[in-house]
DSSP file (Angstrom, degrees, kcal/mol; ACC not computed):
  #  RESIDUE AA STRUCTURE BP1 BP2  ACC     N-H-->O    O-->H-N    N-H-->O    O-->H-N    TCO  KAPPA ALPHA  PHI   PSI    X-CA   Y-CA   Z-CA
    1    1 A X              0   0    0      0, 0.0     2,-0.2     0, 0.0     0, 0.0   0.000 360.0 360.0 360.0 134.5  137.9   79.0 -101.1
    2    2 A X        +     0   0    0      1,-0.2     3,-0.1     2,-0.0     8,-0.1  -0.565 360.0 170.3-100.2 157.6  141.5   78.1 -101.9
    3    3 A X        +     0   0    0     -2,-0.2    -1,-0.2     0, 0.0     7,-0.1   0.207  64.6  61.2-147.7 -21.1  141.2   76.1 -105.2
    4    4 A X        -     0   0    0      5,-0.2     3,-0.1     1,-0.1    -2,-0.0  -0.175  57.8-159.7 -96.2-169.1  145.5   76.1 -105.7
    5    5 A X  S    S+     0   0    0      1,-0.1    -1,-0.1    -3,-0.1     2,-0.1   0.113  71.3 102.5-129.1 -13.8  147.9   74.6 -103.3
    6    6 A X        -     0   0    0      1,-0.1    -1,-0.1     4,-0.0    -2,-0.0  -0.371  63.2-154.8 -45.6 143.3  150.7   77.3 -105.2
    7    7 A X  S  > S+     0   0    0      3,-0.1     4,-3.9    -3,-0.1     5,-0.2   0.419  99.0  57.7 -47.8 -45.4  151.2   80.2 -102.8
    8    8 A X  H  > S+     0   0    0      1,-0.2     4,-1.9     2,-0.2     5,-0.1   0.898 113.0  41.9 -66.0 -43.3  152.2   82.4 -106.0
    9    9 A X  H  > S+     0   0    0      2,-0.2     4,-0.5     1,-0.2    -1,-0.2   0.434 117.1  49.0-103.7   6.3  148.2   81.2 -107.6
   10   10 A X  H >> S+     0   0    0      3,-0.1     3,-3.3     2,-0.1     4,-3.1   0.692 114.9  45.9 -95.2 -52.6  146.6   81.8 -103.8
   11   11 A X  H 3X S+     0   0    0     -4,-3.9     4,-1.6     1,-0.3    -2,-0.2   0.824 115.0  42.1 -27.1 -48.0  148.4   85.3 -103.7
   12   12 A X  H 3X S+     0   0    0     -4,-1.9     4,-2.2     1,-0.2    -1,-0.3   0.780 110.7  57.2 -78.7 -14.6  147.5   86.4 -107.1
   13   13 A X  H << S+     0   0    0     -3,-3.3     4,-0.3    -4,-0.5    -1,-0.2   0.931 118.5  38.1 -70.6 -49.6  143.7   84.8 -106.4
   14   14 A X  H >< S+     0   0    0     -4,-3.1     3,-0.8     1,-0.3    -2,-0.2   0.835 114.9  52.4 -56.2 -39.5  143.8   87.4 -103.3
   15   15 A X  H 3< S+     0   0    0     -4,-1.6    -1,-0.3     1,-0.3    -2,-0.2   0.915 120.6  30.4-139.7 -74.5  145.6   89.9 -105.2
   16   16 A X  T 3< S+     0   0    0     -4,-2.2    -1,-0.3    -5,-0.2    -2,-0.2   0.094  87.1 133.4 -91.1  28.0  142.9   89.9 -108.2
   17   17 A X    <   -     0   0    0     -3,-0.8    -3,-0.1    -4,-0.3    -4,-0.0  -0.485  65.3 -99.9 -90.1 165.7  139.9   89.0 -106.1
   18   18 A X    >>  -     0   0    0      1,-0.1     4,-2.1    -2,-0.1     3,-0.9  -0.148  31.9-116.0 -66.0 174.0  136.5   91.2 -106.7
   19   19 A X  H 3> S+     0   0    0      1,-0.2     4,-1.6     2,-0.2     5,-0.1   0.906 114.8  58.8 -79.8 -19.7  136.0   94.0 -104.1
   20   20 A X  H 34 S+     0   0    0      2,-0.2    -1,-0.2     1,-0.2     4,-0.1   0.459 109.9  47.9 -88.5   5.5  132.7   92.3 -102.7
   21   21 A X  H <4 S+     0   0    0     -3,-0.9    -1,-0.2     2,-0.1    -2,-0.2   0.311 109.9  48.4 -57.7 -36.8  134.9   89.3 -101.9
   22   22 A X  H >< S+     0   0    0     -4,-2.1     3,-0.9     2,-0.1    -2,-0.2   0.857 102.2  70.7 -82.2 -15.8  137.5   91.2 -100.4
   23   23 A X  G >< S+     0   0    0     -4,-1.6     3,-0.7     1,-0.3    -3,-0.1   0.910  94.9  47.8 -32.2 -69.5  134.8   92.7  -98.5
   24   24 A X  G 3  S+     0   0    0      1,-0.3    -1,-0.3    -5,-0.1    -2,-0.1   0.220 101.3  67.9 -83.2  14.6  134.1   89.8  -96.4
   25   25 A X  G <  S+     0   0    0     -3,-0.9     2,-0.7     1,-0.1    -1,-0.3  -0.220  70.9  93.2-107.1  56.4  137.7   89.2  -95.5
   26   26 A X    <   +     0   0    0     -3,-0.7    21,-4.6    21,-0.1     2,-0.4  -0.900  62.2 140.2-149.4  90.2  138.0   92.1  -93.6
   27   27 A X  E     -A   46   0A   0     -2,-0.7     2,-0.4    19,-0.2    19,-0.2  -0.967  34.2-164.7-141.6 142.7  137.2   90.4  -90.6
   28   28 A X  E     -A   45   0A   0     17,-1.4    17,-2.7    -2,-0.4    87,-0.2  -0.964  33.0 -94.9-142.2 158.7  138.5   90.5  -86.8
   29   29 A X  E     -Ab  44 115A   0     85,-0.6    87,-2.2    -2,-0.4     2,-0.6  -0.393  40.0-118.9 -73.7 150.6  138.0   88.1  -83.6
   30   30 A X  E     + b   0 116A   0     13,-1.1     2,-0.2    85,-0.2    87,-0.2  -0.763  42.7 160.6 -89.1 118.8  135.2   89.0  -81.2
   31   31 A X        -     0   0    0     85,-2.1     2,-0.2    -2,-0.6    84,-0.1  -0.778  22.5-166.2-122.1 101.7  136.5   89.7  -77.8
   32   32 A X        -     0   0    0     -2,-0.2    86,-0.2     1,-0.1    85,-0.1  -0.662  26.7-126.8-126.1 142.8  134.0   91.5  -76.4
   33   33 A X  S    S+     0   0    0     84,-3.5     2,-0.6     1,-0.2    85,-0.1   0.743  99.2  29.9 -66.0 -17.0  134.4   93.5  -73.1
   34   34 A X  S    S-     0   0    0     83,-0.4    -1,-0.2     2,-0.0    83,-0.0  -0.934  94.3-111.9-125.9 139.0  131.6   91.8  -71.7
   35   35 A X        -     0   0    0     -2,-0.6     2,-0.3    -3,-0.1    -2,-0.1  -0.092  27.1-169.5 -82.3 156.2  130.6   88.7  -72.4
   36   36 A X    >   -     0   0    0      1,-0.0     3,-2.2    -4,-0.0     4,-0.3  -0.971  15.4-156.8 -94.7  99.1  127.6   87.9  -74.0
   37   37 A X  T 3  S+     0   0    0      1,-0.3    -2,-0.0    -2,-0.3    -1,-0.0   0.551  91.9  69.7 -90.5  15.2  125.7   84.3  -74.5
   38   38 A X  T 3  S+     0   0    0      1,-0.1    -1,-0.3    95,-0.0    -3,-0.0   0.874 101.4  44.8 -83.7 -22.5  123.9   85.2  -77.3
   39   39 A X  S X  S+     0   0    0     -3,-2.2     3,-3.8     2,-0.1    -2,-0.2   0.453  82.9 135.4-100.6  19.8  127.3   85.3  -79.3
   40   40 A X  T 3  S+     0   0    0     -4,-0.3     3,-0.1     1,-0.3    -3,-0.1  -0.167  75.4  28.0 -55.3 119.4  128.5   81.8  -77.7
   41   41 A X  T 3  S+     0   0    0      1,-0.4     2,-0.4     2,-0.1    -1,-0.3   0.508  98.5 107.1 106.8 -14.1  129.8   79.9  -80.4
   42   42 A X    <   +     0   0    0     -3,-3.8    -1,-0.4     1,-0.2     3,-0.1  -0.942  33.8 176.2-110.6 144.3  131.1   83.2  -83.1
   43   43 A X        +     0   0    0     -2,-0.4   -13,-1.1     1,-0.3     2,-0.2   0.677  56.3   8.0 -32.5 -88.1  134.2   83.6  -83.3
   44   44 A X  E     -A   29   0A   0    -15,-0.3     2,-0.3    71,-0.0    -1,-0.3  -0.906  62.2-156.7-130.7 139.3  135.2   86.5  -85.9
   45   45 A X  E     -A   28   0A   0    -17,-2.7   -17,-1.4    -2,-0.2     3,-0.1  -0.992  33.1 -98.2-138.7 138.2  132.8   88.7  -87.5
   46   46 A X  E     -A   27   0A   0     -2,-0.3     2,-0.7   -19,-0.2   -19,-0.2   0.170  56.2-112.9 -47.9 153.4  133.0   90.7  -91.0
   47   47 A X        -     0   0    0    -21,-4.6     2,-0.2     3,-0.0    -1,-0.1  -0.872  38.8-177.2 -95.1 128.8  134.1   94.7  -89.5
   48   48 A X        -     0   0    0     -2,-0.7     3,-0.5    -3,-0.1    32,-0.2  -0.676  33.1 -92.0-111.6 171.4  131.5   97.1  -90.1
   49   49 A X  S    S+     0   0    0      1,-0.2    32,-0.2    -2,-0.2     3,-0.1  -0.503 114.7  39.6 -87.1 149.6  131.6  101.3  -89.2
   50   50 A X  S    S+     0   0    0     30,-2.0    -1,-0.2     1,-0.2    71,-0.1  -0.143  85.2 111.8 115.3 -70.0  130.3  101.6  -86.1
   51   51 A X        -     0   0    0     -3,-0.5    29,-1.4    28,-0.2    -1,-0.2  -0.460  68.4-118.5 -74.1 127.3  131.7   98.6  -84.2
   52   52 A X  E     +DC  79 118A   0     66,-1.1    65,-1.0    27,-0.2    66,-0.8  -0.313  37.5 178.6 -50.6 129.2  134.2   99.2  -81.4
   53   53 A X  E     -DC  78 116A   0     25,-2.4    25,-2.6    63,-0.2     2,-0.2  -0.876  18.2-141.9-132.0 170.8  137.8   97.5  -82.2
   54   54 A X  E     -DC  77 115A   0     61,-0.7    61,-1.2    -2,-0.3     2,-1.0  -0.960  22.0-124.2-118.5 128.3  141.3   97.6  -79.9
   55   55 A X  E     + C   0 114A   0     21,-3.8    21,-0.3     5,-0.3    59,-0.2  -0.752  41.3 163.9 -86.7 118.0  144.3   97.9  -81.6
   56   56 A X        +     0   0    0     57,-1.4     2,-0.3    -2,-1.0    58,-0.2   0.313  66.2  44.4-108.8 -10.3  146.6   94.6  -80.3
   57   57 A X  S >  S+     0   0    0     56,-1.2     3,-0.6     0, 0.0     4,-0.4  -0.946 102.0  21.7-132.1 162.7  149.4   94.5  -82.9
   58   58 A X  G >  S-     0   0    0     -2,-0.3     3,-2.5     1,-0.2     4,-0.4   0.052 101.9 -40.9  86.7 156.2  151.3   97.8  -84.2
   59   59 A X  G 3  S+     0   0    0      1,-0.2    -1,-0.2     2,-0.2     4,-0.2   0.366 127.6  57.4 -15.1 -17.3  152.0  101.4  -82.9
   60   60 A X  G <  S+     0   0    0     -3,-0.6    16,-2.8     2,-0.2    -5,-0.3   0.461  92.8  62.9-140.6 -22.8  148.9  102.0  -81.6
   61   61 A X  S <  S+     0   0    0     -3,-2.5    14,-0.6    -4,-0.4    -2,-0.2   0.494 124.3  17.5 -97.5  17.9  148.4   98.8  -78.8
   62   62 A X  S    S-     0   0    0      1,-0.5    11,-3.0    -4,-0.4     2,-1.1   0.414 109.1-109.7-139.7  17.8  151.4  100.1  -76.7
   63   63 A X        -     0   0    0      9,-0.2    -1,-0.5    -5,-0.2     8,-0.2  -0.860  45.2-177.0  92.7-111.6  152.1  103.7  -77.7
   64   64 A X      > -     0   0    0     -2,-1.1     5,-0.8     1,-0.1     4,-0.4   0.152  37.5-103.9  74.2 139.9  155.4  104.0  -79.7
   65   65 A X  T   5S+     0   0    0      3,-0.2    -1,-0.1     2,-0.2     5,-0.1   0.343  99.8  80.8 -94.8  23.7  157.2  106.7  -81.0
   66   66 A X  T   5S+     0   0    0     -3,-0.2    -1,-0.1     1,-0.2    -2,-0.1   0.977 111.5  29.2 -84.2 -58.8  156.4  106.5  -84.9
   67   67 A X  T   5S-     0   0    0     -4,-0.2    31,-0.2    -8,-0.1    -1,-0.2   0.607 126.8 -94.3 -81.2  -7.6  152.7  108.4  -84.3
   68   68 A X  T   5S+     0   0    0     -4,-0.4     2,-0.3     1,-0.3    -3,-0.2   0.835  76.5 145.3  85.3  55.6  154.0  110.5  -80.9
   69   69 A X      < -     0   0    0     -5,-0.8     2,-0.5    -6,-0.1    -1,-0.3  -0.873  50.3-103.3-120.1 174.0  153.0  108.5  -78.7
   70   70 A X        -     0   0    0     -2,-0.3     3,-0.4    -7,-0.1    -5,-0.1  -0.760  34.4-113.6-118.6 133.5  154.1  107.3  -75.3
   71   71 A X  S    S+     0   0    0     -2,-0.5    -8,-0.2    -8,-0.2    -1,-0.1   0.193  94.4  10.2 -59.5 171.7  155.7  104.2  -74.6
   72   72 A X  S    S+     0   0    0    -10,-0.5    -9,-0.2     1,-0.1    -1,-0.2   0.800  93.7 134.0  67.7  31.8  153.9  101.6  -72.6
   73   73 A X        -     0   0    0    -11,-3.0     2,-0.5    -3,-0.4    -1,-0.1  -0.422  64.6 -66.5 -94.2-171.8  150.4  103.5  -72.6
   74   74 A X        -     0   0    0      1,-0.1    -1,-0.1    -3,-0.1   -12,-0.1  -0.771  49.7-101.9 -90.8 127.1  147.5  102.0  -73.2
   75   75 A X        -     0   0    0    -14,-0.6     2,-0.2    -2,-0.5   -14,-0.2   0.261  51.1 -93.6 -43.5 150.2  146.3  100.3  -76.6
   76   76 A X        -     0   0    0    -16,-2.8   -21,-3.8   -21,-0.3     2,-0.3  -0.606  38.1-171.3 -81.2 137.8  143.8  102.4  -78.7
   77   77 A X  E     +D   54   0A   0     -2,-0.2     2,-0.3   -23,-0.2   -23,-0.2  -0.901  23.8 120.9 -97.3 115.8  140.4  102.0  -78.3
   78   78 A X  E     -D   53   0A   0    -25,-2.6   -25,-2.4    -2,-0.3    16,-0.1  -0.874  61.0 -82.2-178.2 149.1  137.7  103.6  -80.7
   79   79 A X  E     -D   52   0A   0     -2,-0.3    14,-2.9   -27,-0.3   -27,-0.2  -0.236  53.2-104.5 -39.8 135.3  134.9  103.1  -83.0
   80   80 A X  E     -E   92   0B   0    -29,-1.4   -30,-2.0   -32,-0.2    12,-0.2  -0.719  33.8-171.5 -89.6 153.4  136.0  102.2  -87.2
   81   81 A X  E     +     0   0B   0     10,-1.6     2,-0.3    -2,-0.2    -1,-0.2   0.506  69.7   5.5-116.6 -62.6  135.2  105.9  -89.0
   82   82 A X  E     -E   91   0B   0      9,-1.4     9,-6.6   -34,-0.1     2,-0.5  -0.995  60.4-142.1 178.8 141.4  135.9  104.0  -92.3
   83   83 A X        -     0   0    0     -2,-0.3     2,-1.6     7,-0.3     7,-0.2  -0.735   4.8-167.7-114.9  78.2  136.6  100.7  -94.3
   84   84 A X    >>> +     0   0    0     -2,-0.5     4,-1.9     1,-0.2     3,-1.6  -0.317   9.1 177.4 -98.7 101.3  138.8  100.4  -97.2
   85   85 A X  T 345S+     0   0    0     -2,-1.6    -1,-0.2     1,-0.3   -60,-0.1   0.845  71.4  72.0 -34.8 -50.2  138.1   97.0  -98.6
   86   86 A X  T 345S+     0   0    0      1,-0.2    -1,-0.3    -3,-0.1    -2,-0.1   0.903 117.3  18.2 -70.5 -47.4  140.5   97.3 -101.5
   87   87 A X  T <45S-     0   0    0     -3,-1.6    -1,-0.2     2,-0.1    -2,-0.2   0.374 108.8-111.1-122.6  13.7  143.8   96.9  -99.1
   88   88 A X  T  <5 +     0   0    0     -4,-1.9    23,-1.4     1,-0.2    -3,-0.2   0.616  69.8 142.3  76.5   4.4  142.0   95.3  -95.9
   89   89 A X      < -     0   0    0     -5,-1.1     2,-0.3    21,-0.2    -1,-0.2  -0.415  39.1-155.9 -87.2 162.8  142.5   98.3  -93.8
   90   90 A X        -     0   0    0     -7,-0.2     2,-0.9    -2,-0.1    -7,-0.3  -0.996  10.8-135.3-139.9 146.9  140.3   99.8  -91.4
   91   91 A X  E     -E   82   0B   0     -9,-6.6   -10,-1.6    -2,-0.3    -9,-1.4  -0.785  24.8-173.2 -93.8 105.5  140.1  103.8  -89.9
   92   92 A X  E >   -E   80   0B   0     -2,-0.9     3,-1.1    15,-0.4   -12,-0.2  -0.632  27.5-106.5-103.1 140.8  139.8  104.2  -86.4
   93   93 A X  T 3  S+     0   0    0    -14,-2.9   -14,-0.1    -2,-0.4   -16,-0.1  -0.402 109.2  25.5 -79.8 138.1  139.2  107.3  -84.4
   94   94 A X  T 3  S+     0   0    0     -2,-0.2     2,-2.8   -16,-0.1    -1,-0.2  -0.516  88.3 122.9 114.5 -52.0  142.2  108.6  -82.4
   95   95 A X    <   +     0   0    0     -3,-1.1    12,-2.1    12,-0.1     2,-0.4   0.140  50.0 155.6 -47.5  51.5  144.5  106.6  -85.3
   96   96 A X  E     -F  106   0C   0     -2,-2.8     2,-0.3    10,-0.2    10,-0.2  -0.797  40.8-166.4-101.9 147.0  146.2  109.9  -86.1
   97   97 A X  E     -F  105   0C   0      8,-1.5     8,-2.5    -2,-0.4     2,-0.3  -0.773  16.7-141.1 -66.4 140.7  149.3  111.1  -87.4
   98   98 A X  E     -F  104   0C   0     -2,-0.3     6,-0.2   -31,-0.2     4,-0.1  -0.969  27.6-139.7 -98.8 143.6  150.6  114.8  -87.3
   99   99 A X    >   -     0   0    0      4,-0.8     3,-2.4    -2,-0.3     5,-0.1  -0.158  30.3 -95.3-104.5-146.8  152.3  115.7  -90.5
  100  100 A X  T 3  S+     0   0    0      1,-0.3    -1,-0.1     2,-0.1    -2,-0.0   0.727 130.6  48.9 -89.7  -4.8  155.5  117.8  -91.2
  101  101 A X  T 3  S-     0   0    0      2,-0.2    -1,-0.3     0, 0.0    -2,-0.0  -0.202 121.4-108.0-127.7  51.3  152.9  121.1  -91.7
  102  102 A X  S <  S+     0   0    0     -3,-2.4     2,-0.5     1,-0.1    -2,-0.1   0.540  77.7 135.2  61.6  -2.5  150.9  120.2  -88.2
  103  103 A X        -     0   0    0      1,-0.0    -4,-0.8    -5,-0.0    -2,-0.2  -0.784  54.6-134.3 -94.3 130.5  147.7  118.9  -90.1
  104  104 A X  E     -F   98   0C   0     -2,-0.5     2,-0.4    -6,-0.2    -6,-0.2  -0.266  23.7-166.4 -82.3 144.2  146.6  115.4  -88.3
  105  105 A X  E     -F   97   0C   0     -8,-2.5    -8,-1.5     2,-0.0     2,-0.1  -0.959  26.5-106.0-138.7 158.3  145.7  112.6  -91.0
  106  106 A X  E     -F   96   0C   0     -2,-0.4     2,-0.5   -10,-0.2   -10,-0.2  -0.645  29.4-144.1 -92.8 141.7  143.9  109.3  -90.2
  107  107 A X        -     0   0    0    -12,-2.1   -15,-0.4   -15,-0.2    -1,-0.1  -0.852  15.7-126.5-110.5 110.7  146.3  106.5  -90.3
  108  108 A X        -     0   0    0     -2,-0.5   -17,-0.2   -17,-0.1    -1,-0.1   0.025  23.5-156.5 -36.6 179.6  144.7  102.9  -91.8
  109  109 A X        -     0   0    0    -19,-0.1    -1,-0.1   -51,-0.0     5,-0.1  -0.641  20.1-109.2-165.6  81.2  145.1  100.1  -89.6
  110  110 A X        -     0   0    0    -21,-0.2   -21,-0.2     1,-0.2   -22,-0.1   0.293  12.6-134.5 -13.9 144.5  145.1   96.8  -90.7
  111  111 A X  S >  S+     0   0    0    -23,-1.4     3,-0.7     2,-0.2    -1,-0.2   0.706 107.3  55.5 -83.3 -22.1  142.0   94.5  -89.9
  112  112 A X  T 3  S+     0   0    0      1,-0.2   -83,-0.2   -24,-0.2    -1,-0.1   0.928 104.4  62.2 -67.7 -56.2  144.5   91.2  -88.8
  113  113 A X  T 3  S+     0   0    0    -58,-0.1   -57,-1.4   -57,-0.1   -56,-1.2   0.427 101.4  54.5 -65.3   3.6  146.0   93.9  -86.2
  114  114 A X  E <   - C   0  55A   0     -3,-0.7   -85,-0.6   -59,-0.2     2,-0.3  -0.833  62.8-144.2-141.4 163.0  142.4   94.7  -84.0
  115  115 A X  E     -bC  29  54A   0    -61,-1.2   -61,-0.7    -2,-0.3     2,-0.2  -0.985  32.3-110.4-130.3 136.8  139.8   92.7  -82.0
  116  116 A X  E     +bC  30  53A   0    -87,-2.2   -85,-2.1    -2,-0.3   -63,-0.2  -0.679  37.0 177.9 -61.8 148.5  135.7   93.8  -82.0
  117  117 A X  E     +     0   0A   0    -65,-1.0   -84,-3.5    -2,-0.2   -83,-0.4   0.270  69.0   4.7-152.1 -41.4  135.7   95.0  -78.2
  118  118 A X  E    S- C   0  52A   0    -66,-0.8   -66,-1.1   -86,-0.2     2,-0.6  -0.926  79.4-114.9-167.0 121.1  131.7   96.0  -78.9
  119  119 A X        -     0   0    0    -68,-0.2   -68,-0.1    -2,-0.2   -69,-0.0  -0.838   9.7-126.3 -70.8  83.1  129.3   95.7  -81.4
  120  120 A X        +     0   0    0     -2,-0.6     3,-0.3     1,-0.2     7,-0.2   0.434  33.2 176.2 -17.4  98.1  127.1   97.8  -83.8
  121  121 A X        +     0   0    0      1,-0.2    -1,-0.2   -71,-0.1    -2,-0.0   0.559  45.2 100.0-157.7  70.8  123.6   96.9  -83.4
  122  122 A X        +     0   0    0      2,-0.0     2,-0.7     4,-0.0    -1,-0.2   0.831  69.9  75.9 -65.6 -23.4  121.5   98.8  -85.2
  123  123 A X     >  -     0   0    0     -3,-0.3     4,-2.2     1,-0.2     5,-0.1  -0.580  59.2-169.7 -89.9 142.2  121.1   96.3  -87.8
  124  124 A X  H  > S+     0   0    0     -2,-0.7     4,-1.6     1,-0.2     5,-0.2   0.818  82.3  59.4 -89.7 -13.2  118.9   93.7  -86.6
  125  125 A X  H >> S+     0   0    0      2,-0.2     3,-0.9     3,-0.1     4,-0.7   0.971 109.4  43.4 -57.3 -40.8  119.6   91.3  -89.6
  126  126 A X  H >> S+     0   0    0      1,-0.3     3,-3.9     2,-0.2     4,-2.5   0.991 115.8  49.3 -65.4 -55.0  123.3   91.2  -88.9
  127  127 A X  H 3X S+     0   0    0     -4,-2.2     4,-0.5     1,-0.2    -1,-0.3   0.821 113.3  44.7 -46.1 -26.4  122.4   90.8  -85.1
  128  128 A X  H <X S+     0   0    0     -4,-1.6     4,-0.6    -3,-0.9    -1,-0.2   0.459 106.8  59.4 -87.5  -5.8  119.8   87.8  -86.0
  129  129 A X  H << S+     0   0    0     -3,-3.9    -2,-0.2    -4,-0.7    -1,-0.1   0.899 116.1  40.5 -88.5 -51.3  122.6   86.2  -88.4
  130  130 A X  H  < S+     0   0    0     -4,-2.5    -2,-0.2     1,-0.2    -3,-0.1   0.331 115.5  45.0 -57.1 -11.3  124.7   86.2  -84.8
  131  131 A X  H  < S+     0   0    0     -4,-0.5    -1,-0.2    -5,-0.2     3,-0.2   0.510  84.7 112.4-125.7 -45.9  122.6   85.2  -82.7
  132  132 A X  S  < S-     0   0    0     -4,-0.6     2,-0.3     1,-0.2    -3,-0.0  -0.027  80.5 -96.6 -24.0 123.2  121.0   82.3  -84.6
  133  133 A X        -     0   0    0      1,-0.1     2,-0.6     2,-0.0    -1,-0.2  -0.287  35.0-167.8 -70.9 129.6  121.6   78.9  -83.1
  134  134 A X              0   0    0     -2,-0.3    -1,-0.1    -3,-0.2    -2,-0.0  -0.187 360.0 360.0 -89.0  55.5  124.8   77.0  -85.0
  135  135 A X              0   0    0     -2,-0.6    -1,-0.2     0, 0.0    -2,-0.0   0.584 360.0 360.0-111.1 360.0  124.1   73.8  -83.6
C-alpha cells in the first residue's frame, strides 16, 4: 500500500520493507499454456517452487551471448528450483552460467522478467484461494 506520493519515500518503503512483505511481491502474470476456466478472472499469482515460468525479458527468452547461448533460440522454459525474496529474484532450472574454472552456477532471474506457463498444485489451499469465485 503506497502511503507517500515521494518516489525517494516509496523506494525506501520497498527498500526497508519486511521479508514476508517482500514475499508476496514476487509475483508474475498467469499465461498458462492451456487455458483453464477455473482460473478465469486471476491475473498474477505470488511464484512459488514448483510452478513452471518462461523467461520473456533478458538473456534467457531469445538466447544471447552473455550465458553461451544461441541467438534467436527459444526462450527458457523450466520449473523455479528456488526463491530469494530478499532481492525479488527467482532460480530456474537450465538458468546457468559456466564460470572462468568450467563449474556451472545458477543465475537468478528476476520475477518482473517471467510468466507462470503451469501451476504447482499440490497445495489445495492455494488452488481453492484461485479457484474461488471473485464475483
Amino acid at each position: 500500500m503506497v502511503t507517500s506520493r515521494k518516489p525517494g519515500k516509496q523506494r525506501k518503503a520497498h527498500y526497508n520493507a519486511s521479508l514476508h512483505t517482500k514475499r508476496k511481491r514476487v509475483t508474475a502474470r498467469l499465461q498458462l499454456d492451456k487455458p483453464d476456466e477455473r482460473f478465469a478472472g486471476v491475473r498474477s499469482v505470488t511464484i512459488r517452487t514448483g510452478d513452471t515460468v518462461r523467461v520473456i525479458r533478458g538473456d534467457f527468452a531469445s538466447g544471447g551471448k552473455r550465458h553461451g547461448g544461441k541467438r534467436k533460440a527459444e526462450p527458457l522454459t523450466g520449473p523455479v528450483i528456488g526463491i530469494d525474496a530478499k532481492n525479488g529474484r527467482i532460480l530456474i532450472e537450465g538458468a546457468k552460467q559456466s564460470k572462468s574454472d568450467n563449474r556451472e552456477e545458477a543465475v537468478p532471474v528476476h520475477a518482473s522478467n517471467v510468466v507462470i506457463v503451469k501451476l504447482d498444485e499440490t497445495d489445495k489451499l492455494r488452488m481453492q484461494k484461485l479457484t474461488d469465485d471473485r464475483s
